[in-house]
C-alpha positions in Angstrom: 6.5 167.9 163.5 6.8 167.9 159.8 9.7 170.7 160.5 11.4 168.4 162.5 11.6 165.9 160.7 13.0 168.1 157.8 16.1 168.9 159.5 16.7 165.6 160.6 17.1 164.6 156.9 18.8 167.6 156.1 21.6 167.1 158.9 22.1 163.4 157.7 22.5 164.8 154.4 25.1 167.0 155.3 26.7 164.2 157.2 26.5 161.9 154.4 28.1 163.9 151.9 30.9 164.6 154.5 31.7 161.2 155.1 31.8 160.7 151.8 34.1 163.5 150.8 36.3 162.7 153.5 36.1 158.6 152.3 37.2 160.1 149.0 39.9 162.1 150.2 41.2 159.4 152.5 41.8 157.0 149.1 42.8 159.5 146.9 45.5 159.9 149.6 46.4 156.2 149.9 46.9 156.4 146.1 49.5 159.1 146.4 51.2 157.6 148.5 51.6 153.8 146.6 52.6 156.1 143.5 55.2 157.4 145.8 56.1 154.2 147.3 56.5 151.9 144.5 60.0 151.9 143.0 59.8 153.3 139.5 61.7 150.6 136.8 65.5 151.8 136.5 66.5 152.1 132.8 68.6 149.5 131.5 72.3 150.0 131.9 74.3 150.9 129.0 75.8 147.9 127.2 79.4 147.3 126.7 81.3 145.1 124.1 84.5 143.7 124.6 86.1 144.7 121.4 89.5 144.0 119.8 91.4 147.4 119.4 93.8 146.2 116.7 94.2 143.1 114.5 95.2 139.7 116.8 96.9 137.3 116.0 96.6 134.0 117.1 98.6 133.9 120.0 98.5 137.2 121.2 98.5 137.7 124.8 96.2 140.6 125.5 96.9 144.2 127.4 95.4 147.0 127.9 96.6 148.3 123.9 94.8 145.2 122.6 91.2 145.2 123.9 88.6 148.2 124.7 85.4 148.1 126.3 82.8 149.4 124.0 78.6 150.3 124.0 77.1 148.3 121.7 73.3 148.7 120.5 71.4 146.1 122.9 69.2 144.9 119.3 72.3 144.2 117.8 74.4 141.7 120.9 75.2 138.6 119.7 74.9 135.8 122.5 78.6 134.8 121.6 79.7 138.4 122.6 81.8 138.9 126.0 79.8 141.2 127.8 80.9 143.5 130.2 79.4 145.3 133.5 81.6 148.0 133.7 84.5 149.0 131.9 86.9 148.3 134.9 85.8 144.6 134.1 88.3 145.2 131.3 91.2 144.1 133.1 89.6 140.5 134.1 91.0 139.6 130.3 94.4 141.2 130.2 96.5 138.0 130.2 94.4 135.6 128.2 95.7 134.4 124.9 93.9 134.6 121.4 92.9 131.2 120.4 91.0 132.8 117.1 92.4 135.7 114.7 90.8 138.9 115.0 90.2 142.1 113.1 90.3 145.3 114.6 87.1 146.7 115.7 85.3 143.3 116.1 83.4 142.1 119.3 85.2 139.4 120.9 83.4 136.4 120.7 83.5 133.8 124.1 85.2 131.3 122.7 88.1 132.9 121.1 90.2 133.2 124.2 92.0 131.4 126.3 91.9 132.5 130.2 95.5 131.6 132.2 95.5 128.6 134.2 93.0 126.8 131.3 93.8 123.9 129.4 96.0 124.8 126.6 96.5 128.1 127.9 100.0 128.0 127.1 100.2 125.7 123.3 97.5 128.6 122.3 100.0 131.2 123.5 102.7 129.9 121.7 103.2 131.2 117.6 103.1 128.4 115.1 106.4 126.4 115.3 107.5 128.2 118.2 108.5 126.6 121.4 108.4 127.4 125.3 111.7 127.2 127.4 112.1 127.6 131.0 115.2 129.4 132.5 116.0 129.9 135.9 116.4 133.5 136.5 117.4 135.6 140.2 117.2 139.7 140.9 119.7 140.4 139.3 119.8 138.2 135.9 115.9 138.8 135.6 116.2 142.2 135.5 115.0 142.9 139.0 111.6 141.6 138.3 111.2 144.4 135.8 110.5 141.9 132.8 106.8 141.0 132.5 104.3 138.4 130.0 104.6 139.9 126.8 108.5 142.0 126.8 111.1 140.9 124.9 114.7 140.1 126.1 117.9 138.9 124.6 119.0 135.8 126.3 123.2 135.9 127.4 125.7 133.4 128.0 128.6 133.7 130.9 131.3 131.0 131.2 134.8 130.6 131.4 137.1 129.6 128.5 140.5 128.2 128.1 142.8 129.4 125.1 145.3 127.4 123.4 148.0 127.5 126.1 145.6 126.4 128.8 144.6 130.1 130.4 141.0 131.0 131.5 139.1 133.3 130.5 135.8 135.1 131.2 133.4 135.3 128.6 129.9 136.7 127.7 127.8 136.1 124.6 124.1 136.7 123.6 123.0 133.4 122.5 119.9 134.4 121.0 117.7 138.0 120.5 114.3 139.2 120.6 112.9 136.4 122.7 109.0 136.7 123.7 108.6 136.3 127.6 105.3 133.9 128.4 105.3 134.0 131.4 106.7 135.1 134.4 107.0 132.0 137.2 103.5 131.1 136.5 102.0 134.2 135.9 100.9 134.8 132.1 99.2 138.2 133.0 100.4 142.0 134.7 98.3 142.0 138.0 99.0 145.0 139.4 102.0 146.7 137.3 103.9 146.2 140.3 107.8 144.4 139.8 107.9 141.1 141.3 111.3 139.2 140.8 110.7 135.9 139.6 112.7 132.3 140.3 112.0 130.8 136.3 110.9 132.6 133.5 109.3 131.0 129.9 110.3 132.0 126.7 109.0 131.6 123.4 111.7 130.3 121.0 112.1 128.6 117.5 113.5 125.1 117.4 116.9 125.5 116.8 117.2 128.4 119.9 115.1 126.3 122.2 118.1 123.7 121.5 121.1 126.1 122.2 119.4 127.4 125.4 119.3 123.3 126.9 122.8 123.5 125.7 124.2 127.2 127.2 122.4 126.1 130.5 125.0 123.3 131.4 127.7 126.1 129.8 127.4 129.2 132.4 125.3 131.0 133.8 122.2 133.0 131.7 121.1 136.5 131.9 118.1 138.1 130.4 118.7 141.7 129.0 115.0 143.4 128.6 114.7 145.0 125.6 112.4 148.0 124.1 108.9 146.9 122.1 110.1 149.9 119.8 112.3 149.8 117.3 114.9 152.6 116.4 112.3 153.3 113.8 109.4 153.8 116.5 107.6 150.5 115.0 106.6 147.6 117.3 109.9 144.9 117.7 108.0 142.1 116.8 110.3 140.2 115.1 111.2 136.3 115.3 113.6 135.5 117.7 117.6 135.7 116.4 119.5 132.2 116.5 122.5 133.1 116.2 125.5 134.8 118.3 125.0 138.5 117.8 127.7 139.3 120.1 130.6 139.0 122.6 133.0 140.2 124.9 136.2 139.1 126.6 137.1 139.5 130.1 140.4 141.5 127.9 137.6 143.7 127.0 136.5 145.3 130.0 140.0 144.8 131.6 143.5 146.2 130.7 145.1 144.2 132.9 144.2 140.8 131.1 145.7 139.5 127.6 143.9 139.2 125.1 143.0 135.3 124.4 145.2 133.0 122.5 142.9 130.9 120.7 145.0 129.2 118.4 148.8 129.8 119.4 148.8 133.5 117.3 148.3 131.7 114.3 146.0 133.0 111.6 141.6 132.4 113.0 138.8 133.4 110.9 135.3 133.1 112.2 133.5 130.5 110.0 129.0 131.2 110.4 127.0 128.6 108.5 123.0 129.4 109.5 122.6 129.7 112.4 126.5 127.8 113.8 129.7 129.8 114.0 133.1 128.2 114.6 137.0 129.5 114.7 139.4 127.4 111.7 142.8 127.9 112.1 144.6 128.4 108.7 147.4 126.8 107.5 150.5 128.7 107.4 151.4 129.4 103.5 154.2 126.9 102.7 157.6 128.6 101.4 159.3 127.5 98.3 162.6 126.5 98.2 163.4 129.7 96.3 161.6 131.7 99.1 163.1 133.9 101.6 162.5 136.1 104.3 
């Protein structure tokens, strides 16, 4: 009897102990598996800067050689820094206009441009006693959409003329040089690189230029010639805009078959420039003596 009950106790032992080993290896299990299942915290993404590549000027309307995307040590980003996801987020600012001076190298704080479309967008753009003119422009005279925000063209005169005895004649003249395009229609910014012709196009001009170009407009018709943003030297053409005539031509120019013009009846015309005006004088004929002869 007392046997019996012996291995009783025994076997409920053994059964016990594996109930309990498999309990044990059942949550040991589950554990595994919630390690595997939980999703382990990502590292934060790098941070980038938007950072000015070179000094801007107030004014500047930014491309791709103007701002960078740069990482930045996360203890050391200001709030006022623009921050960016990517770098392809880059291209978002090309187009907007420095509203605050900045070195080269700095962050770009938020409140130092000026996005397109914006209030101000285009006084900000515009270079301390500078003005912005609007020209209607075609294919052809806008160089076949080829001029974009930020070239530089020379602005040129076509009209017809009459000479002293009353003939017409064709003529061409570049009314003023270096000219800063703002905006093309009313796009301020390169979308897509692509050439889209244009029906008006903005120009940045001084005073004095701004009043010639109302002028020429009721003159002839205007053609923009782009030019390069080198100079001969290889430096950026960043010059102001020229005022004054820097050239012309004469339909007797391109044509043998024309006369030349008579301005003032063959007799004696020098070109008189004061600033930035230019006019022909006719001079007198020398008087002859009464001694005097041919």
């Amino acid at each position: 009897m007392r046997s019996q009950r012996t291995l009783i106790f025994a076997v409920l032992a053994i059964g016990l102990a594996l109930a309990a080993a498999w309990f044990v290896r059942v949550a040991l299990t589950g554990m595994q598996a919630g390690r595997a299942g939980t999703p382990q915290k990502a590292e934060p993404a790098e941070i980038h800067v938007l950072v000015a590549r070179r000094d801007l000027p107030i004014g500047r309307l930014l491309g791709e050689e103007d701002i960078k995307a740069q990482p930045w040590p996360k203890e050391a980003v200001s709030e006022s820094y623009i921050l960016l996801k990517n770098r392809d987020e880059i291209q978002d600012y090309y187009g907007h206009v420095v509203r605050t001076a900045l070195p080269a190298g700095t962050p770009v704080p938020k409140g130092a441009l000026v996005a397109p479309g914006e209030r101000g967008f285009l006084a900000a753009a515009l270079a301390p006693g500078m003005r912005a003119v609007t020209l209607p422009v075609d294919a052809a005279s806008g160089v076949a959409g080829f001029i974009f925000p930020g070239d530089r063209v020379d602005v040129i005169l076509n009209h017809r003329l009459k000479d002293a005895d009353g003939t017409r004649h064709f003529a061409s003249e570049t009314v003023a040089g270096n000219v800063r395009v703002l905006a093309i229609d009313n796009r301020t910014r390169i979308e897509d690189g692509k050439a889209r012709p244009g029906r008006t196009v903005t120009l940045e001009v001084t005073p004095k230029i701004a009043e010639r170009i109302a002028l020429v407009r009721a003159m002839g018709t205007l053609t923009l010639a782009l030019r390069s943003l080198q100079k001969t030297d290889g430096s950026p053409d960043v010059e102001r805009p020229i005022a004054r005539t820097l050239s012309h031509t004469w339909d007797a120019d391109v044509s043998r078959l024309l006369p030349p013009p008579d301005i003032r009846n063959n007799a004696p015309v020098v070109r008189v420039v004061r600033g930035s005006e230019s006019e022909f004088v006719e001079l007198a004929a020398r008087s002859q003596g009464p001694g005097s002869g041919s």
